[in-house]
NUMARDO-388530 format. One record per residue (C-alpha): residue in one letter; z negated, x, y; residue number from 0. Coordinates in nm, 2 decimals, always signed. Layout:
<pts>
+--------+--------+--------+--------+-----+
| residu |     up |   east |  north | num |
+--------+--------+--------+--------+-----+
|      A |      Z |      X |      Y | NUM |
...
+--------+--------+--------+--------+-----+
</pts>
This chain:
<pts>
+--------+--------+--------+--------+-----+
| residu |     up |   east |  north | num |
+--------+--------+--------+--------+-----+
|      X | -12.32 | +12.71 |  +7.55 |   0 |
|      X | -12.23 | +12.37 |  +7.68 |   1 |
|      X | -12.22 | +12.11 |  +7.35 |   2 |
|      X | -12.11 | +11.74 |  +7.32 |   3 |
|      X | -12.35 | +11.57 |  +7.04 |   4 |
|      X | -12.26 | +11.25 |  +6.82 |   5 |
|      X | -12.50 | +11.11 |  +6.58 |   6 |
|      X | -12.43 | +10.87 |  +6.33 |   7 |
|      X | -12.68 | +10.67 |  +6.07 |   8 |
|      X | -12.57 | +10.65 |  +5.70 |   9 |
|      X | -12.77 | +10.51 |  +5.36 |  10 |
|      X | -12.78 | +10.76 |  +5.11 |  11 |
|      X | -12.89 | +10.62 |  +4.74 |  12 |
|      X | -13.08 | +10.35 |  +5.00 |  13 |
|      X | -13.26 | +10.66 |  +5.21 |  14 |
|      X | -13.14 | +10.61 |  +5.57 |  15 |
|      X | -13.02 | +10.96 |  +5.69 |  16 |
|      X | -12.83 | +11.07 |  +6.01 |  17 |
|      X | -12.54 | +11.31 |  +6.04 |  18 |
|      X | -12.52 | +11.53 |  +6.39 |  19 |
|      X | -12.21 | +11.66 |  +6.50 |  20 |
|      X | -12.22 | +11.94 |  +6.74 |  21 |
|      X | -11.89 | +12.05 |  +6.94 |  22 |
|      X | -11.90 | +12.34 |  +7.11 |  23 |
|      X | -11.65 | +12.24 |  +7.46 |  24 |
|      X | -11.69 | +12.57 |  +7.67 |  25 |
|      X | -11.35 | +12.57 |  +7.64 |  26 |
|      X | -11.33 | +12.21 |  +7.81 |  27 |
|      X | -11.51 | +12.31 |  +8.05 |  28 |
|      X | -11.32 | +12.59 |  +8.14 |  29 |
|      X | -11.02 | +12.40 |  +8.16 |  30 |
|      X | -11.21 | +12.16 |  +8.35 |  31 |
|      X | -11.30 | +12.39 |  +8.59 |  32 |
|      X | -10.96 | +12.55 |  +8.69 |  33 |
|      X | -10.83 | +12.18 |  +8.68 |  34 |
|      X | -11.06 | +12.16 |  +9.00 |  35 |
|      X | -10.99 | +12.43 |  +9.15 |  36 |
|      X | -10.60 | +12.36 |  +9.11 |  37 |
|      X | -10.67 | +12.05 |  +9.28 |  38 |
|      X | -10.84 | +12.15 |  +9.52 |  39 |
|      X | -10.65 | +12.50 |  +9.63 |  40 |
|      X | -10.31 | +12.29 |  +9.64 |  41 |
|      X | -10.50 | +11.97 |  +9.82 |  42 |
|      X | -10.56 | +12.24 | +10.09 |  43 |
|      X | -10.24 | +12.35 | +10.11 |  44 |
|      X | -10.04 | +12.04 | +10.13 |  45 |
|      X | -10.27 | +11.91 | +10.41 |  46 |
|      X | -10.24 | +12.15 | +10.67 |  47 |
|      X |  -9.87 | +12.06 | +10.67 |  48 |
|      X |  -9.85 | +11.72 | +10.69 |  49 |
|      X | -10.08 | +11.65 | +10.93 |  50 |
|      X |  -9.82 | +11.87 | +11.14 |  51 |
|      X |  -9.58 | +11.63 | +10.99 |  52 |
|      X |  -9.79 | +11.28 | +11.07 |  53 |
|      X |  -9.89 | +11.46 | +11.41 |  54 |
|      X |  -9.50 | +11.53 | +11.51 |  55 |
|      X |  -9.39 | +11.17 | +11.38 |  56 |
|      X |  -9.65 | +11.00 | +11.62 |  57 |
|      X |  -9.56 | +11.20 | +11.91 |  58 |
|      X |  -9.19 | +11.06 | +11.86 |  59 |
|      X |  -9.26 | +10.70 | +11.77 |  60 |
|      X |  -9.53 | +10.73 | +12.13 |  61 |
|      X |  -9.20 | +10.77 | +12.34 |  62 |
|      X |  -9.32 | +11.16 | +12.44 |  63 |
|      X |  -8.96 | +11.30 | +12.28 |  64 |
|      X |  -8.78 | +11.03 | +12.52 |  65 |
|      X |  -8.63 | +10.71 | +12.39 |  66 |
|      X |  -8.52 | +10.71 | +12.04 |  67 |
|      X |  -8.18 | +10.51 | +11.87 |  68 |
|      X |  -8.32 | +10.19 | +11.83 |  69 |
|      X |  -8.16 | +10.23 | +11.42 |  70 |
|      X |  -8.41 | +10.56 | +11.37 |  71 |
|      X |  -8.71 | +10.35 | +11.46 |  72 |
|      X |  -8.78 | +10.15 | +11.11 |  73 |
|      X |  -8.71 | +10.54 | +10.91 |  74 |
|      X |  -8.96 | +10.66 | +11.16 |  75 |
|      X |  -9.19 | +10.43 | +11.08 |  76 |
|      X |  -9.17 | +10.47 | +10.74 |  77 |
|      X |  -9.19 | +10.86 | +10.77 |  78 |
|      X |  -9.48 | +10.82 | +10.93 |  79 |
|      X |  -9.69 | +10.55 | +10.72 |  80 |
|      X |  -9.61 | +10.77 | +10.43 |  81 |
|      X |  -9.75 | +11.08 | +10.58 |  82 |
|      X | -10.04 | +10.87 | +10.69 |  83 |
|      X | -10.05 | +10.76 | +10.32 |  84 |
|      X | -10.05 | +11.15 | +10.16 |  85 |
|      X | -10.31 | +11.25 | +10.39 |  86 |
|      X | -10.57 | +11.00 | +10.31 |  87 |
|      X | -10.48 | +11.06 |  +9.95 |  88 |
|      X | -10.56 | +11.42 | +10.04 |  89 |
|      X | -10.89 | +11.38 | +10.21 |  90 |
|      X | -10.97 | +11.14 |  +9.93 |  91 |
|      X | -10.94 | +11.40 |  +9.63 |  92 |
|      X | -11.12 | +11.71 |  +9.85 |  93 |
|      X | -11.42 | +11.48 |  +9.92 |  94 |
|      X | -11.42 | +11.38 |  +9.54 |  95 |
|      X | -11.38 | +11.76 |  +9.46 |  96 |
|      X | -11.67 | +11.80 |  +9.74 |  97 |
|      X | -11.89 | +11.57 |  +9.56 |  98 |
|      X | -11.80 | +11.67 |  +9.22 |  99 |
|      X | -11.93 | +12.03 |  +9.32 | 100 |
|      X | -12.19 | +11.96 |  +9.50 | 101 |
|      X | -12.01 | +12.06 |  +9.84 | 102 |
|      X | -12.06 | +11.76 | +10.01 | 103 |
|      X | -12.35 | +11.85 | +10.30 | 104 |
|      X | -12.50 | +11.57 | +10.46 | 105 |
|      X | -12.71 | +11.61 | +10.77 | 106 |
|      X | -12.98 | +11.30 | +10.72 | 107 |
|      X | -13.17 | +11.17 | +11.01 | 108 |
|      X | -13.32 | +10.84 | +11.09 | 109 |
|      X | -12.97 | +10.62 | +11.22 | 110 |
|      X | -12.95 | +10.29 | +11.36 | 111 |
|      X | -12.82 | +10.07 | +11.14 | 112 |
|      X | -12.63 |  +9.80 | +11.38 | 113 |
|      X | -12.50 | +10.07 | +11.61 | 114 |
|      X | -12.34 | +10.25 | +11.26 | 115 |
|      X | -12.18 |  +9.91 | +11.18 | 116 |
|      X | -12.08 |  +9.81 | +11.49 | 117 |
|      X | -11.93 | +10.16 | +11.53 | 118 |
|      X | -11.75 | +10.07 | +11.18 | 119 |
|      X | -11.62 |  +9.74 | +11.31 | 120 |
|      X | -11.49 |  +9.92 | +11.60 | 121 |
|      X | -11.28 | +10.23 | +11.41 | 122 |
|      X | -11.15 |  +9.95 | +11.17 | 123 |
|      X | -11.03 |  +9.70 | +11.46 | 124 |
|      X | -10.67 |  +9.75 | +11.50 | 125 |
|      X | -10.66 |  +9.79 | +11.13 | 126 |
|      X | -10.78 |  +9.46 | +11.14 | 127 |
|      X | -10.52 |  +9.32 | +11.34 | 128 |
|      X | -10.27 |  +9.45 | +11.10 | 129 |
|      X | -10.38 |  +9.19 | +10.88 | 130 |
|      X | -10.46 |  +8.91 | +11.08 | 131 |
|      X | -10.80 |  +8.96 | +11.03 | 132 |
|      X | -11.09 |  +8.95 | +11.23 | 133 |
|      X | -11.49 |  +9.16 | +11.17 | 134 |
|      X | -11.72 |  +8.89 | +11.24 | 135 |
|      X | -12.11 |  +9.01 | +11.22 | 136 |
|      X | -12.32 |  +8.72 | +11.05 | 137 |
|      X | -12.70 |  +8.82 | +11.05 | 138 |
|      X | -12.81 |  +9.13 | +11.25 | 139 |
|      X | -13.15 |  +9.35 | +11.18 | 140 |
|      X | -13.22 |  +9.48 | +11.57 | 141 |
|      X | -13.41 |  +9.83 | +11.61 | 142 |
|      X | -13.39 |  +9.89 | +11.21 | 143 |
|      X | -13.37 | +10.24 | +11.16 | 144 |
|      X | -13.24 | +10.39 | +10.79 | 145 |
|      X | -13.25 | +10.79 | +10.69 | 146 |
|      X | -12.89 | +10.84 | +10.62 | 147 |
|      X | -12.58 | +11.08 | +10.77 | 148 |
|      X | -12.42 | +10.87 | +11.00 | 149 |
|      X | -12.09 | +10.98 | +10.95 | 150 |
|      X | -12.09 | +10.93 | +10.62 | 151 |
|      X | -12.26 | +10.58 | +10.64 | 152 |
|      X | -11.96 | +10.52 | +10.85 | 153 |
|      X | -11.69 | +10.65 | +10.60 | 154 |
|      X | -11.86 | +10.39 | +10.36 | 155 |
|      X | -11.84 | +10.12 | +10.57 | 156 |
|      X | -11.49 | +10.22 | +10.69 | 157 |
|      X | -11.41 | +10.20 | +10.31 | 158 |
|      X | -11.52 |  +9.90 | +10.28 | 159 |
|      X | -11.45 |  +9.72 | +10.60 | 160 |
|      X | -11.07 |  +9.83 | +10.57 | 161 |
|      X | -11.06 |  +9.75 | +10.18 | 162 |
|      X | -11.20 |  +9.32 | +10.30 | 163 |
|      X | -10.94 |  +9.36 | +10.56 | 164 |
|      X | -10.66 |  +9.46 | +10.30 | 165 |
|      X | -10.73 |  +9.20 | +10.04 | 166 |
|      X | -10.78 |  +8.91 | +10.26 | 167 |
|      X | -10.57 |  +8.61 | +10.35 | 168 |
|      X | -10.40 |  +8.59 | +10.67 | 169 |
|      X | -10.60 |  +8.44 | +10.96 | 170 |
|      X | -10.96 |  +8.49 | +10.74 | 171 |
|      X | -11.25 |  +8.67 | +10.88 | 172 |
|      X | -11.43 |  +8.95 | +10.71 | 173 |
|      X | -11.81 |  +8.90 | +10.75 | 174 |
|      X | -12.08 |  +9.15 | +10.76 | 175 |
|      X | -12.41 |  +9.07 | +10.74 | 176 |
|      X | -12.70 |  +9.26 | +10.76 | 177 |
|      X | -13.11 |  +9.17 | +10.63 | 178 |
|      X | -13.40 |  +9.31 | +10.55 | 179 |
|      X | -13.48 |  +9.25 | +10.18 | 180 |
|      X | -13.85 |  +9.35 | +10.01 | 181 |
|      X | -13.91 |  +9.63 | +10.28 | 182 |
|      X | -13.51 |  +9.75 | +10.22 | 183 |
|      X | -13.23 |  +9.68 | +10.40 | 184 |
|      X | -12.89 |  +9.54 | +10.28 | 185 |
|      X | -12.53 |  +9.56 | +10.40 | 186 |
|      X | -12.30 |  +9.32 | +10.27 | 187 |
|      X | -11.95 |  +9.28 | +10.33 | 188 |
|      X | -11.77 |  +8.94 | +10.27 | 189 |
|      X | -11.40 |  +8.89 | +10.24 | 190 |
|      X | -11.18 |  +8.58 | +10.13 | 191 |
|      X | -10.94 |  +8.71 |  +9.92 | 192 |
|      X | -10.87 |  +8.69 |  +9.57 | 193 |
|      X | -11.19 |  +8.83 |  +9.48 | 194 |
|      X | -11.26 |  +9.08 |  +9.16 | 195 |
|      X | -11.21 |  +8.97 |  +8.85 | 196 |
|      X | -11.48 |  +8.97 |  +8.59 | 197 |
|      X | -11.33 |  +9.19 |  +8.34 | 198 |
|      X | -11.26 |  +9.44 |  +8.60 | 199 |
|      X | -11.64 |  +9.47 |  +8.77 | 200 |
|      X | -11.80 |  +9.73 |  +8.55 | 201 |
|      X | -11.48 |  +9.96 |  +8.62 | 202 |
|      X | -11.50 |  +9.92 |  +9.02 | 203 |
|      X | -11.66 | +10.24 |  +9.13 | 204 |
|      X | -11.41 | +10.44 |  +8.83 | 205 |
|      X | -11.20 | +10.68 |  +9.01 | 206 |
|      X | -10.83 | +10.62 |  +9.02 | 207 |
|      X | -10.91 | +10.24 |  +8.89 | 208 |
|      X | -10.74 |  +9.92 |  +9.04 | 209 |
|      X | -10.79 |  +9.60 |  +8.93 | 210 |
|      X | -10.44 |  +9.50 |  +8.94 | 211 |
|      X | -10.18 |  +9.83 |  +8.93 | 212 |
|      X |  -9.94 |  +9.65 |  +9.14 | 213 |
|      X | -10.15 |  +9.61 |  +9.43 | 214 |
|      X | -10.17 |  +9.99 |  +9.48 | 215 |
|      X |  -9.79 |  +9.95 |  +9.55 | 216 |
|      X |  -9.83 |  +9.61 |  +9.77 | 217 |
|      X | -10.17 |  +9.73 |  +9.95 | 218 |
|      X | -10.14 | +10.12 |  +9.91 | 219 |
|      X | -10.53 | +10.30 |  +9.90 | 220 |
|      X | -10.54 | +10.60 |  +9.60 | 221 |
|      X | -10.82 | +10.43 |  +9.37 | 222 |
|      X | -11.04 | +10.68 |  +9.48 | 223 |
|      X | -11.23 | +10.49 |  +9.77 | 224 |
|      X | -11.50 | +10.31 |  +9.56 | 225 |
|      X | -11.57 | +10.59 |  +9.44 | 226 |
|      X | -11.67 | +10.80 |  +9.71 | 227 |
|      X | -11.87 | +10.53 |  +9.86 | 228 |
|      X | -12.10 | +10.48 |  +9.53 | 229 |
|      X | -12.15 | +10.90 |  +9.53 | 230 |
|      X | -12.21 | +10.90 |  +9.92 | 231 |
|      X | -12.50 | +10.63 |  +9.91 | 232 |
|      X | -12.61 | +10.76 |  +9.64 | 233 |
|      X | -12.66 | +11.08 |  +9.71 | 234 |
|      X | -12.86 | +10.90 | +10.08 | 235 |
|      X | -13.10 | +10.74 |  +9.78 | 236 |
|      X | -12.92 | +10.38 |  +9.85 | 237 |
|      X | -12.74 | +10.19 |  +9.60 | 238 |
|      X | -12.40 | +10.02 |  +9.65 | 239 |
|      X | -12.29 |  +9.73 |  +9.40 | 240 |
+--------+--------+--------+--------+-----+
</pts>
């Protein structure tokens, strides 16, 4: 049965002794279980409908429905940035669930590595712009190959490439740089923001954690994103910090 162990040291008439304490949590992990399958079975369900919803709000804000009042515009736009919102908070929690289960499939081949970021800087453009701020590559490794799933070396870098953007001052650049280092290659991403505080590091890649809870109402983002992107490179043999 699955147990949780705790061992403690005590001095007995000077003899150093231990005590054990074995729970028995197969309960807990029953629990656990249907948790995750709750999750995941109404995750499903809500996301089918609103991307109808996000789908049908962008077809009216792109001018196919004919001109709209100019007084619904701002409610549309806020209709739709929501939906937007919901669904990545969505995706976010089924790949965690993914992950979690061991789900997640990744189709690993040799990739190469500047066409994956320059791909990333690409997707992450007009977010970008949003902001004010502009992907700027800084060192390049040509012809480097790495064994990875592309699309999920993208969804990291997407991560972390729209997260810079996010937390940067206006008119800043984000840089990427990318170097061969003792026969492995790193990726960095550089923003100018207000950084991460120190207390706060060792809780980064936490799920649902943000260093400051108010910026998940200023910025938006779930909390989750960290956290997918440690599991995903991870799981490629990498390690993200």
């Amino acid at each position: 049965f699955p147990m949780e162990l705790s061992v403690s040291e005590i001095q007995v008439d000077n003899k150093r002794m231990f005590i054990g304490l074995v729970r028995d949590i197969t309960e807990r992990k029953k629990i656990d279980k249907m948790k995750n399958e709750f999750i995941s079975t109404v995750s499903h369900e809500l996301r089918t409908p609103l991307t109808s919803i996000q789908g049908s709000l962008e077809l009216i804000l792109s001018g196919a429905m004919g001109e709209m009042p100019e007084d619904c515009m701002p409610l549309l736009d806020i209709a739709n940035n929501n939906s937007a919102r919901l669904v990545r908070l969505i995706n976010d929690i089924l790949d965690i669930e993914k992950i979690e289960s061991g789900k997640m499939e990744f189709t690993v081949k040799p990739v190469e590595i500047m066409a994956i970021v320059k791909e990333s800087i690409n997707a992450n453009k007009a977010y970008g712009d949003e902001y004010g701020v502009q992907f700027v590559i800084t060192s390049q490794v040509p012809d480097c190959f790495v064994m990875a799933d592309s699309d999920r070396l993208i969804q990291v870098l997407t991560n972390l490439l729209s997260n810079a953007a996010k937390f940067s001052l206006q008119e800043k650049t984000v840089e990427i740089g990318v170097a061969l280092v003792k026969n492995n290659l790193r990726v960095s991403v550089t923003d100018y923001g207000s950084g991460i505080p120190d207390e706060f590091r060792e809780r980064i890649f936490n799920k649902f954690s943000q260093a400051d809870a108010s910026s998940t109402k200023q910025q938006g983002g779930t909390g989750l994103g960290l956290s997918i992107c440690k599991a995903i490179i991870e799981k490629l043999g990498g390690q993200i910090d």
